[in-house]
Residue frames relative to the residue before (quaternion, step in Angstrom):
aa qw qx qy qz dx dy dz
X 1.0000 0.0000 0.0000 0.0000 0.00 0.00 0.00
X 0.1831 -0.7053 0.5827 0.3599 3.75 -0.80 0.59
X 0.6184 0.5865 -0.3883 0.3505 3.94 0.67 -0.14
X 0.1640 0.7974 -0.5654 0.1322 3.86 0.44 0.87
X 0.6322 -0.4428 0.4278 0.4703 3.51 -1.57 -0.10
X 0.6760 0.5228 -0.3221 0.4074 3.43 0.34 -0.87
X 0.8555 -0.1687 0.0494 0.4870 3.60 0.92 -1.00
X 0.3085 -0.8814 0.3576 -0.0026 2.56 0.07 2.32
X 0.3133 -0.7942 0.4997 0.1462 3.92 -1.04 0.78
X 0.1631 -0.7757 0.6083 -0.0405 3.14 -1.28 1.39
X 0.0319 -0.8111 0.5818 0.0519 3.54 -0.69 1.33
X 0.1767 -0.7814 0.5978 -0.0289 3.69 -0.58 0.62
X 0.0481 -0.6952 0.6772 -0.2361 3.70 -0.03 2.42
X 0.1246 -0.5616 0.8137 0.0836 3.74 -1.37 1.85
X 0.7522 0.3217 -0.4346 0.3765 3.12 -2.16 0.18
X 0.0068 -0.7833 0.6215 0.0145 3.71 0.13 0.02
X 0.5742 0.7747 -0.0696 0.2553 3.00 1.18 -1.41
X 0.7086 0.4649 0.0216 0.5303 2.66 1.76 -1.58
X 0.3669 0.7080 -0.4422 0.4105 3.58 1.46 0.01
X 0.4104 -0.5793 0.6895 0.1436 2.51 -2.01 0.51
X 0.4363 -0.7881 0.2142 0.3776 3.17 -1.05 0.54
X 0.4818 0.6665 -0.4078 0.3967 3.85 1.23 0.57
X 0.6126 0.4836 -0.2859 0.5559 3.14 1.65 -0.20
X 0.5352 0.5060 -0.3058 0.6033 3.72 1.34 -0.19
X 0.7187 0.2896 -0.3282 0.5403 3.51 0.45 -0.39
X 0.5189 0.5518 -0.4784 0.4442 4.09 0.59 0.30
X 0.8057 0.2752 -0.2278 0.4725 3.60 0.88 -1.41
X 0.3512 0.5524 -0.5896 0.4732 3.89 1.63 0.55
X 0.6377 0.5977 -0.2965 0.3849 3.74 0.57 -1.37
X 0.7759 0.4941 -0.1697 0.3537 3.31 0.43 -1.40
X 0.5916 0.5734 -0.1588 0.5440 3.36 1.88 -1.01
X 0.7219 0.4119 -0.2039 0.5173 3.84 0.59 -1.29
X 0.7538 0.4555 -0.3528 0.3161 3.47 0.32 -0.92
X 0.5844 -0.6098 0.4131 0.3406 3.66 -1.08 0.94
X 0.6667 0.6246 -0.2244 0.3390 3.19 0.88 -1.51
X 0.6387 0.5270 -0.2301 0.5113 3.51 1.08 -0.91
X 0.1383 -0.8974 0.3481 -0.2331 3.64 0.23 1.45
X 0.8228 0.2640 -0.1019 0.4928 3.91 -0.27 0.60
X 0.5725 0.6208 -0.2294 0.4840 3.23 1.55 -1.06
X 0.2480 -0.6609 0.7078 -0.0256 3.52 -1.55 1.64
X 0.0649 -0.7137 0.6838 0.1371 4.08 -0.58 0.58
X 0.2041 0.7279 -0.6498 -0.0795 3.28 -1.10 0.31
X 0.3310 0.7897 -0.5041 0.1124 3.17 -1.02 1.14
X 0.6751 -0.6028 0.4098 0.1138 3.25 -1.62 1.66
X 0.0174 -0.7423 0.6504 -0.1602 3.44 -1.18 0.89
X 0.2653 -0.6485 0.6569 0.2785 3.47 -1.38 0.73
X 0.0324 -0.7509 0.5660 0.3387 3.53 -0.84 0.25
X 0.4267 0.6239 -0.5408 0.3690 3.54 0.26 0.57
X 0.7210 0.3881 -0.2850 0.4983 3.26 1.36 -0.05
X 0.6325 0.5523 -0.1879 0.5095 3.27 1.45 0.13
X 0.0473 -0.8730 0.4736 0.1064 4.05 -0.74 0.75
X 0.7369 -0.1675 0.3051 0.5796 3.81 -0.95 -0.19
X 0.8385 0.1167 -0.1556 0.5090 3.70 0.25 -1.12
X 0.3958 0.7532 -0.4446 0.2800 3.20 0.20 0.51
X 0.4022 -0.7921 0.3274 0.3219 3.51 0.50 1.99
X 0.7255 0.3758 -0.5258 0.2367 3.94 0.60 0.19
X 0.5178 0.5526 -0.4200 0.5001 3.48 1.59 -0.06
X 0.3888 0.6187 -0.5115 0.4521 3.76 0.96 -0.50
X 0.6372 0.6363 -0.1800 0.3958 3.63 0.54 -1.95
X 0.8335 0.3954 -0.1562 0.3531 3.44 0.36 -1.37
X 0.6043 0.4990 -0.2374 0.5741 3.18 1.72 -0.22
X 0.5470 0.3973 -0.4006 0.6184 3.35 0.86 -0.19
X 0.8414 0.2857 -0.3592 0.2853 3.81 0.04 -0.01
X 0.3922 0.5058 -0.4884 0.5932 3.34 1.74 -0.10
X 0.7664 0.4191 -0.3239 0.3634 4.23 0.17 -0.58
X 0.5482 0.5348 -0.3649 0.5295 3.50 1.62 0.21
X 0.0224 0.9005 -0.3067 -0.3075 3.62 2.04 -0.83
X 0.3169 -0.7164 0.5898 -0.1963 2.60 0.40 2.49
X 0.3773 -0.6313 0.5532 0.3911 3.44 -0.95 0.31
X 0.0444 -0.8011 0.5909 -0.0839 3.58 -0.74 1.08
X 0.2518 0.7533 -0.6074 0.0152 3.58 -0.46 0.82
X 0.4686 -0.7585 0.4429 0.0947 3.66 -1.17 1.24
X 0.1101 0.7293 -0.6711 -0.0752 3.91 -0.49 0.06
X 0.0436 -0.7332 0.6740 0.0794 3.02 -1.54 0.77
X 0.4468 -0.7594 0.4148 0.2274 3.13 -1.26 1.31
X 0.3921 -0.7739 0.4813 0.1252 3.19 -0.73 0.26
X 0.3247 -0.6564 0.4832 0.4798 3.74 -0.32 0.31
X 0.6108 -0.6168 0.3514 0.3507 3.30 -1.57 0.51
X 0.6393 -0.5615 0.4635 0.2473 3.84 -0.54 0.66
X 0.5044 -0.5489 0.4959 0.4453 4.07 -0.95 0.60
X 0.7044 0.4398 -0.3807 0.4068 3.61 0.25 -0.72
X 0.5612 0.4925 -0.3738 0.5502 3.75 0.87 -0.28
X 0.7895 0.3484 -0.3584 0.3563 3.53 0.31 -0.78
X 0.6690 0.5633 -0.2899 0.3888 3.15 1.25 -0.70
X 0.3340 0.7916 -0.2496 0.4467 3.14 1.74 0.14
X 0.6746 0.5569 0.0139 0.4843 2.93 0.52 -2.38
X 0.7512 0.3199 -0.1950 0.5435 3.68 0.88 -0.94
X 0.7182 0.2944 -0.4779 0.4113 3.07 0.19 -0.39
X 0.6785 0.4492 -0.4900 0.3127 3.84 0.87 -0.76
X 0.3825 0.7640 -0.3991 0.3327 3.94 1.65 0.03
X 0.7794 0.3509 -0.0082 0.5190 3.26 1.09 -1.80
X 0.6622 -0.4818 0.5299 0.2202 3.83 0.65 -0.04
X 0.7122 0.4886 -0.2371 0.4448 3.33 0.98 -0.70
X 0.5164 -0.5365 0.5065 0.4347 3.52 -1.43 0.18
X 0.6296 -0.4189 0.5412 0.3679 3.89 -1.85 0.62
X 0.6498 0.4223 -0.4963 0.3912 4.06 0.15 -0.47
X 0.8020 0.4712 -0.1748 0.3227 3.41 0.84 -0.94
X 0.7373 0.3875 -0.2320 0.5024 3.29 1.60 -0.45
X 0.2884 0.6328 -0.6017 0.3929 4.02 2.02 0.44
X 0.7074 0.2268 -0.6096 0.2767 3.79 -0.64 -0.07
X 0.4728 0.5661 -0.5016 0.4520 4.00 0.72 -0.44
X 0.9116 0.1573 -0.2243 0.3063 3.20 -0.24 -0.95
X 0.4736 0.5387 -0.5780 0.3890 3.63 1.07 0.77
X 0.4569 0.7266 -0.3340 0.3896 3.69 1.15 -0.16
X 0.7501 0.4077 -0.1866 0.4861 3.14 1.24 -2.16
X 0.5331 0.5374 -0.4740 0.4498 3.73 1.37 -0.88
X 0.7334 0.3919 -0.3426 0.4372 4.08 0.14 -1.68
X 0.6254 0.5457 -0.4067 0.3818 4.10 0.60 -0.07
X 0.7624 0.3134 -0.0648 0.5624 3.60 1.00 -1.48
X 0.3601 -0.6758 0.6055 0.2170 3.89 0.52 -0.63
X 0.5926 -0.6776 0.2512 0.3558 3.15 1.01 0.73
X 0.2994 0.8250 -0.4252 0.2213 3.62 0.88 1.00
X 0.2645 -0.8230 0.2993 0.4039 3.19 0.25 0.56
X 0.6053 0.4644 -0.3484 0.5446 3.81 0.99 -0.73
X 0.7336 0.3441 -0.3810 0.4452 3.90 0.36 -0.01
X 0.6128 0.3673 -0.4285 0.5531 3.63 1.23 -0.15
X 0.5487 0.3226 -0.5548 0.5357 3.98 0.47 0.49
X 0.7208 0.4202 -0.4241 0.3521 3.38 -0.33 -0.30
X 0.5139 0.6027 -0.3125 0.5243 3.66 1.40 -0.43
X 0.7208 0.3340 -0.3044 0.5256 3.89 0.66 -1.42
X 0.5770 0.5620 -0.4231 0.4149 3.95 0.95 -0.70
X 0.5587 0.5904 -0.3212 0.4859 3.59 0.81 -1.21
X 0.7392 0.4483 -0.3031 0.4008 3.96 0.34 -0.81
X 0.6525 0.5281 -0.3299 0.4319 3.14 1.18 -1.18
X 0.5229 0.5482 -0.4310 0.4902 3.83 1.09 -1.50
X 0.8806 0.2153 -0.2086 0.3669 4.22 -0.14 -1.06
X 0.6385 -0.5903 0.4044 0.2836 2.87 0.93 1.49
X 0.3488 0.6058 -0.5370 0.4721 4.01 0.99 0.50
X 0.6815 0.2516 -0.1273 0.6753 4.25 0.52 -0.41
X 0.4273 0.7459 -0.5055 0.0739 3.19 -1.12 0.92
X 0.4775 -0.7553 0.4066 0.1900 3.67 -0.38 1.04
X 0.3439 -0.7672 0.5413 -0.0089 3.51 -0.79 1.90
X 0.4063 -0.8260 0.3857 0.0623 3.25 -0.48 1.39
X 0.3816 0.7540 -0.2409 0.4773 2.69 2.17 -1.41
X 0.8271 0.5047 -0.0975 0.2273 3.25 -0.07 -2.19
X 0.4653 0.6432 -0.1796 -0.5810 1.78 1.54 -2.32
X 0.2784 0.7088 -0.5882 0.2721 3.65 -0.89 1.20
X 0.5973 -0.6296 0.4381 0.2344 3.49 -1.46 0.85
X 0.0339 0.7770 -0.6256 0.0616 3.63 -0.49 1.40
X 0.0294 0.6800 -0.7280 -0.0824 3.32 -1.54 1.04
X 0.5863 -0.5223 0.5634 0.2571 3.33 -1.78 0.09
X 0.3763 -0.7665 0.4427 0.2738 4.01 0.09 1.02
X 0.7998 0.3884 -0.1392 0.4361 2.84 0.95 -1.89
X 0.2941 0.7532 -0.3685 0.4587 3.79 1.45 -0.42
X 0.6898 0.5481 -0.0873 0.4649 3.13 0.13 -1.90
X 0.7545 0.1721 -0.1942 0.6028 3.99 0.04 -1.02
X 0.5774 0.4790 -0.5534 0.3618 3.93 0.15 0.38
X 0.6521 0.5225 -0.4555 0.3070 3.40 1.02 -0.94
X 0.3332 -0.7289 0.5206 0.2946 3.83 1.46 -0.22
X 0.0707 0.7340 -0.6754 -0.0017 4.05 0.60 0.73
X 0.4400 -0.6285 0.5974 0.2336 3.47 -1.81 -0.08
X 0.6819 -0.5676 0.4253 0.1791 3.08 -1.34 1.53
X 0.7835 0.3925 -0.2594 0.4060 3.37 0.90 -1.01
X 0.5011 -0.7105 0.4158 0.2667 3.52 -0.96 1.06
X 0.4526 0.6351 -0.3759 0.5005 3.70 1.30 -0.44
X 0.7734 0.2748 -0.2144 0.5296 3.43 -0.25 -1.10
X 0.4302 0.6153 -0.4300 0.5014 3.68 0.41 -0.50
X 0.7892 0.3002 -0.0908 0.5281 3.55 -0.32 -1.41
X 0.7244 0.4241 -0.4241 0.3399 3.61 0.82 -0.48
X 0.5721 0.6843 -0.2491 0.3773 3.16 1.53 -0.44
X 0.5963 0.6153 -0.3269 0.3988 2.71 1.86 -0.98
X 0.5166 0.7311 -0.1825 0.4065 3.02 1.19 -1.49
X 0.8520 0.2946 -0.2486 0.3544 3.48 0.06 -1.22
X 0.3733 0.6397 -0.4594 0.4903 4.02 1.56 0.48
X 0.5400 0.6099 -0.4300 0.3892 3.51 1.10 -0.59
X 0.5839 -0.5322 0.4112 0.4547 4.00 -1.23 0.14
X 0.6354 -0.5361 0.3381 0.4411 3.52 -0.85 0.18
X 0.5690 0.5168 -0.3410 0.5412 3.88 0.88 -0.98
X 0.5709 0.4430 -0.4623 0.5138 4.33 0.45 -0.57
X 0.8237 0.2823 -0.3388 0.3565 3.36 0.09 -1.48
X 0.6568 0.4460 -0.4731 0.3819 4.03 0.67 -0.21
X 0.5189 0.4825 -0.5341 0.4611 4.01 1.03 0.01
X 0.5651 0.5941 -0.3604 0.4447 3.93 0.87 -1.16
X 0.6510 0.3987 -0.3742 0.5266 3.99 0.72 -1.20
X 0.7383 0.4176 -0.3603 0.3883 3.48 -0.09 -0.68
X 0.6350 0.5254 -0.2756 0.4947 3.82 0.81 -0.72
X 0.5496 0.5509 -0.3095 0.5465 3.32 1.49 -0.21
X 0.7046 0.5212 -0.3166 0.3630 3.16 0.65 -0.93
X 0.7544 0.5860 -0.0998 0.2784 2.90 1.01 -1.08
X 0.4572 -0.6084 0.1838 0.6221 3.21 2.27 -0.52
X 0.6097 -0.6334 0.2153 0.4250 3.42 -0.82 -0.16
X 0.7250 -0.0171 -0.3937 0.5648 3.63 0.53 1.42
X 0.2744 -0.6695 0.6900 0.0179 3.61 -1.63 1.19
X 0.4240 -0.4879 0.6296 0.4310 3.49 -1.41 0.29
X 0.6117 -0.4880 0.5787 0.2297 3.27 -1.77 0.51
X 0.7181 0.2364 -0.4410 0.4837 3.71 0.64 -0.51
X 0.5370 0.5709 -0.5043 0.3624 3.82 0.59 0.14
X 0.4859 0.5323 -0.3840 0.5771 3.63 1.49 -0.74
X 0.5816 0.4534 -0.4417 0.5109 3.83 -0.34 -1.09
X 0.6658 0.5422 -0.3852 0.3382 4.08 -0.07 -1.55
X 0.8734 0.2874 -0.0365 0.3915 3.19 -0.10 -1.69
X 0.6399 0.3951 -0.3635 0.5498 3.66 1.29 -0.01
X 0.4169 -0.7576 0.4397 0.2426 3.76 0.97 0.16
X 0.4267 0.5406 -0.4856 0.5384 3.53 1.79 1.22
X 0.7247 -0.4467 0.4942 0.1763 2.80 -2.12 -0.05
X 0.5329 -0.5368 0.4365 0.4871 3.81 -0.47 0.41
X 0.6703 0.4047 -0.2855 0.5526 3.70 0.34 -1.42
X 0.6921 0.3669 -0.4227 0.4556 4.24 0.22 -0.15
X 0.5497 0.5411 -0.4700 0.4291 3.86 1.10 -0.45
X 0.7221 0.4876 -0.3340 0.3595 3.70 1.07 -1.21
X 0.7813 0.4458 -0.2976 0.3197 3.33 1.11 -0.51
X 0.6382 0.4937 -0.3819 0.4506 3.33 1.62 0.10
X 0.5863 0.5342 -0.3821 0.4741 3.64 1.40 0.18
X 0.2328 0.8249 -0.4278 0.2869 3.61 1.51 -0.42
X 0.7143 0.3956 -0.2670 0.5118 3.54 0.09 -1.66
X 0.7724 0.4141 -0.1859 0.4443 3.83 0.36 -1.14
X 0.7966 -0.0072 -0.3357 0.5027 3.89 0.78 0.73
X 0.2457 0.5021 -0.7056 0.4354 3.47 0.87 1.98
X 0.6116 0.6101 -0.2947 0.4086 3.21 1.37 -1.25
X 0.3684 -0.7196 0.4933 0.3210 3.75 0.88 -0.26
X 0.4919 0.6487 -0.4602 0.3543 3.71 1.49 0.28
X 0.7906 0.1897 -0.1222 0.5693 3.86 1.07 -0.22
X 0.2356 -0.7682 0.5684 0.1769 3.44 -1.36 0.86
X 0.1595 -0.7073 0.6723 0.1490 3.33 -1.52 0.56
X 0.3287 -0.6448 0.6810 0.1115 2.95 -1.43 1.65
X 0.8169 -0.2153 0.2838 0.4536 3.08 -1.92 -0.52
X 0.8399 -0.2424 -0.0367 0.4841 3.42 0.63 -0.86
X 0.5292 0.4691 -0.3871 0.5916 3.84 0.85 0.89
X 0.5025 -0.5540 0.6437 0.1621 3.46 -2.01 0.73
X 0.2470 0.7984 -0.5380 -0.1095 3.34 -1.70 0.44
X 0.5420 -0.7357 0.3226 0.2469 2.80 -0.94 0.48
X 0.5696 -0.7500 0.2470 0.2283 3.62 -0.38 1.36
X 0.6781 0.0783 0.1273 0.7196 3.47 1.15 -0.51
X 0.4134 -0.7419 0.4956 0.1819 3.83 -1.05 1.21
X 0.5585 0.5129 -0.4647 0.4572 3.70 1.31 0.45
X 0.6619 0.5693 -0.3255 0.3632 3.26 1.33 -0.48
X 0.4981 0.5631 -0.2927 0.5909 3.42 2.12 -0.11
X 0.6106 0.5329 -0.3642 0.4588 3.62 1.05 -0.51
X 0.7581 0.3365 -0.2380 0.5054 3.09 0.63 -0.96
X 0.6110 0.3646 -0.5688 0.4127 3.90 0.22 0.17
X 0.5728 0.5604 -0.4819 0.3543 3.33 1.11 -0.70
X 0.5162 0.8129 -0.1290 0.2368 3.65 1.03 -0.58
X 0.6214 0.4744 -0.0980 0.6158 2.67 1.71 -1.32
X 0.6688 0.3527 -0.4493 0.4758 3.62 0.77 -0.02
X 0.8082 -0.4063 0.3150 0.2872 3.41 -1.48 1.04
X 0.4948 -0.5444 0.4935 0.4640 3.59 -1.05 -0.32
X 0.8184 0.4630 -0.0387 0.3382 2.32 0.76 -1.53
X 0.7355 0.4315 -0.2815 0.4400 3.66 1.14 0.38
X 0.3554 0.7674 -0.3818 0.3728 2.99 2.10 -0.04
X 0.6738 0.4771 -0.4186 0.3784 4.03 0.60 -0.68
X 0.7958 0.4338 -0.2522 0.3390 3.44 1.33 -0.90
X 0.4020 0.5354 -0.5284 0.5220 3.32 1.79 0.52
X 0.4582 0.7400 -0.2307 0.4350 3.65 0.83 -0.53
X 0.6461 0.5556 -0.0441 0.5214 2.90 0.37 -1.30
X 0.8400 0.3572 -0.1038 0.3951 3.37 0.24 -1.61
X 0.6717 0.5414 -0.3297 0.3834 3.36 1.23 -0.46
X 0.5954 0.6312 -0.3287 0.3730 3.17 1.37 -1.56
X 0.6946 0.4324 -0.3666 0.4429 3.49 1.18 -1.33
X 0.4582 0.7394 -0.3541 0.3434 3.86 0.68 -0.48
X 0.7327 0.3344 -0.0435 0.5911 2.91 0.65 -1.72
X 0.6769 0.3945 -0.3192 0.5332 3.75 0.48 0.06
X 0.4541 0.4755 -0.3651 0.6591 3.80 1.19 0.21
X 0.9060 0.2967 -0.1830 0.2402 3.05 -0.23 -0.72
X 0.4730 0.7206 -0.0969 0.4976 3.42 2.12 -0.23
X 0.0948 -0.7801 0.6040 0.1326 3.83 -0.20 1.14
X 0.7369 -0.5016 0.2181 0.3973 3.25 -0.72 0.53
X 0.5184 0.4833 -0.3767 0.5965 3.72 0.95 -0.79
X 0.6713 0.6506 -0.2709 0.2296 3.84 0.49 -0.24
X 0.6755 0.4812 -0.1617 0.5348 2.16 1.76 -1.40
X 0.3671 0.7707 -0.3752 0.3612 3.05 1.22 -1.08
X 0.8164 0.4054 -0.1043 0.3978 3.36 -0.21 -1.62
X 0.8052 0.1543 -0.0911 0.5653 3.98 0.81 -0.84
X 0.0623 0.8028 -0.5631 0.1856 3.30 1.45 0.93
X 0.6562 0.4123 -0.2547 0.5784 4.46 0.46 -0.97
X 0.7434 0.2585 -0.4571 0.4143 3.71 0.56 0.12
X 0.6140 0.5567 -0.3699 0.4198 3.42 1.00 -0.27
X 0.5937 0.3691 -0.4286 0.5723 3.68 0.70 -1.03
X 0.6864 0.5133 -0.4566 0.2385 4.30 -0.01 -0.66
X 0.5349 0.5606 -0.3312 0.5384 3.32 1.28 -0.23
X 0.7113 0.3701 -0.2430 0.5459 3.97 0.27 -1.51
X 0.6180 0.5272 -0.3747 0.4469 4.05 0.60 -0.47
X 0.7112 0.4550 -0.2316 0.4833 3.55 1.28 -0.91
X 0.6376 0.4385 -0.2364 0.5876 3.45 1.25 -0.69
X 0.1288 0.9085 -0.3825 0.1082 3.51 0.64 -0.01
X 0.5264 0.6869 -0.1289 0.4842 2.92 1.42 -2.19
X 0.8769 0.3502 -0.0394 0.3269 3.44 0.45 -1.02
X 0.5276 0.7014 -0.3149 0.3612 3.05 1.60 0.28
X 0.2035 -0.8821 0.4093 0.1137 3.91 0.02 1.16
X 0.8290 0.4352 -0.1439 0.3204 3.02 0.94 -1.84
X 0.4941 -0.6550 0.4279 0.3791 3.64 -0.34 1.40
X 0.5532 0.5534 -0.4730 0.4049 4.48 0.12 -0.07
X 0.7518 0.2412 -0.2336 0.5675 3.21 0.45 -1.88
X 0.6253 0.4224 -0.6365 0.1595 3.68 -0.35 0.09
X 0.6199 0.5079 -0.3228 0.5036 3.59 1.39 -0.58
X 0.4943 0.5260 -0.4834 0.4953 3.84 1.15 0.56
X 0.6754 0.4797 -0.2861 0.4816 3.48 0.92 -1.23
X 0.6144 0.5352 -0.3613 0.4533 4.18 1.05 -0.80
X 0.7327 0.3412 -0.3429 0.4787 3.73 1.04 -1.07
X 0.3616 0.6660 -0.4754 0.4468 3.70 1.12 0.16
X 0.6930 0.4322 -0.2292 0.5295 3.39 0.38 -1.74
X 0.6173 0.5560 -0.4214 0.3635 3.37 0.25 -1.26
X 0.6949 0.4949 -0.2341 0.4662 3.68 0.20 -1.51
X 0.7031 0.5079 -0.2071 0.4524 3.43 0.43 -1.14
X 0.6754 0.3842 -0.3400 0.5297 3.62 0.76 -0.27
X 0.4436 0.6578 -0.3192 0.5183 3.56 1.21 -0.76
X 0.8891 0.1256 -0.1681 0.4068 3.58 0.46 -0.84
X 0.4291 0.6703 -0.4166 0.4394 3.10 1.31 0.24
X 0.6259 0.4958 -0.3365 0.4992 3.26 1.56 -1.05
X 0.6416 0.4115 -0.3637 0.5355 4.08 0.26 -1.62
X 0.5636 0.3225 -0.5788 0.4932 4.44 0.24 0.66
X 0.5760 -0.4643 0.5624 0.3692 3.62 0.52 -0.28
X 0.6280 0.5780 -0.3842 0.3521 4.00 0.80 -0.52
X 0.1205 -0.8935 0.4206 0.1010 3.48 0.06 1.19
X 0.5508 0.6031 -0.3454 0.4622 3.09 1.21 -1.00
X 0.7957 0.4061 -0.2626 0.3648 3.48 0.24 -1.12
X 0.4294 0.4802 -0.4427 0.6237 3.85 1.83 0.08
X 0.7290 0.2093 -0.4635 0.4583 3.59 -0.43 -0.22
X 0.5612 0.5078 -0.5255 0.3886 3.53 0.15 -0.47
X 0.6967 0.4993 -0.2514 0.4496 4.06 0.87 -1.07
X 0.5079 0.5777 -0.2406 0.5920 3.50 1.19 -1.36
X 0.8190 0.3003 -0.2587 0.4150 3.70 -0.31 -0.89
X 0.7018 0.3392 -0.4253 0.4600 3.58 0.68 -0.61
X 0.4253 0.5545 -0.5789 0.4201 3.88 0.78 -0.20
X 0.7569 0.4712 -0.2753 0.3596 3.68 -0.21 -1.46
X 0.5515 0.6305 -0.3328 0.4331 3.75 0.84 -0.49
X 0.7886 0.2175 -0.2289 0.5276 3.48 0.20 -1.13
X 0.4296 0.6877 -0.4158 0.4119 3.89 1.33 0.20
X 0.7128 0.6183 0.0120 0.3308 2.71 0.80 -1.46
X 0.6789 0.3761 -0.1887 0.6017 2.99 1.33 -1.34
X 0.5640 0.6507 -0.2642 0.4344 3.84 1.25 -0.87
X 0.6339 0.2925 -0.2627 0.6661 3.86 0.93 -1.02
X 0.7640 0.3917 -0.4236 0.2887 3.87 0.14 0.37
X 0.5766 -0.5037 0.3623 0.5315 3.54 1.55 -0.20
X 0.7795 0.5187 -0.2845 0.2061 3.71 0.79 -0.46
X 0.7700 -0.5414 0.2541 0.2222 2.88 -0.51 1.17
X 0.0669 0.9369 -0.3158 -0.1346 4.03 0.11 0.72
């Protein structure tokens, strides 16, 4: 066991949300069961993304009804007196002097904390916040500031941020989107038809920017709005045929034992690109993809995510044995 008295084990799962449900029934297991000892779960959820039926509240009720010890915190957004905090300890300045700034950053962000940094950064980048040498002390323009009319929404915000970047950052950022919110670098190089050493220099701007990390050998993305929103910048309407292009990439480039193993990242990509799929062979490559993929989604116990595979296989089948275009 790695959970003992002597040296007790803490495991700490964000996105809950994002489970499957065989992985929800491990940390129900791991929680209820006497035998399972020493062991601290912590783990983060949006619940705005999350309803009554929703298989992780399903979860949580089955362990408050096992009476697991369960104890809940909800964050709150941060409060005017917090932000006004945050600014003034930002600028150097005393809290009397920096409450009109930060009643702005509170009535802009709603008191988020990653969207009210990206709000006080955003001022500093348009030269709206800037630091008097003269003085020497941070001066902004109040009324400046509410003319520029920023947007409430953190997405567009961050896309906006995003789209000051050079054009080669934002097309490594679109593609790193696609892919989810962190990729190995040599899968970047793959599907952007660069070099490793050209992936590092076109992400460069985007983790000076502190908007992407680089591990040892993969990108990520700092916050999952900042993946929404590069994902953002690509079109609607060209998003299946980036799609499209990867699945087939990554399936080129895959010996079978390969596939095997990243079988749910390959069919997510051809399942999304779907729209675009003409030639009557590869759609019955992309069904026996799905087909397999659901197959193992079931033997994990992960049903949802088999029908979700299962159903998108049958679809472009379907349409294919009827004449209709997919």
């Amino acid at each position: 066991m790695f959970a003992r008295k002597e040296h007790p084990l803490a495991l700490f799962l964000d996105d809950l949300q994002w489970l499957d449900a065989a992985t929800l029934d491990l940390l129900e297991h791991l929680v209820t069961h006497s035998e399972v000892r020493h062991l601290l779960l912590v783990g983060a959820y949006r619940d705005n993304e999350v309803g009554p039926a929703h298989p992780l509240m399903r979860t949580l009720e089955a362990i408050r009804k096992a009476r697991a010890r369960v104890q809940e915190i909800v964050l709150a957004p941060l409060g005017l007196d917090d932000v006004c905090q945050l600014v003034a300890d930002a600028l150097h300045c005393e809290p009397e002097l920096a409450q009109p700034l930060a009643q702005l950053v509170q009535q802009k962000t709603g008191g988020n904390p990653f969207f009210a940094i990206q709000f006080f950064k955003a001022l500093a980048e348009e030269g709206l916040l800037a630091f008097d040498t003269v003085a020497p002390a941070w001066k902004w323009d109040i009324n400046r500031i509410r003319a520029k009319n920023y947007t409430d929404n953190v997405v567009d915000l961050m896309a906006g941020k995003l789209r000051r970047f050079s054009s080669t950052t934002q097309e490594a950022l679109k593609q790193l989107a696609c892919l989810g919110n962190i990729a190995p670098t040599a899968t970047l190089a793959l599907v952007h038809g660069k070099t490793e050493d050209a992936i590092h220099v076109a992400l460069w701007e985007a983790v000076h920017a502190g908007l992407v990390f680089r591990e040892d050998s993969a990108y990520k993305f700092v916050h999952d709005r900042i993946q929404q929103a590069a994902y953002c910048l690509i079109p609607d309407e060209h998003r299946a045929d980036i799609h499209l292009h990867i699945g087939r990439v990554l399936l080129a480039s895959m010996t079978a034992d390969q596939l095997a193993e990243h079988l749910f990242d390959v069919a997510n990509q051809l399942n999304r690109g779907a729209a675009r799929l003409i030639d009557r062979d590869e759609k019955a490559q992309v069904v026996t993809i799905d087909l397999r993929a659901g197959r193992k989604a079931k033997a994990s116990a992960a049903y949802t995510s088999a029908c979700v595979y299962l159903a998108a296989g049958m679809a472009p089948a379907r349409r294919s044995r009827l004449g209709q275009p997919v």
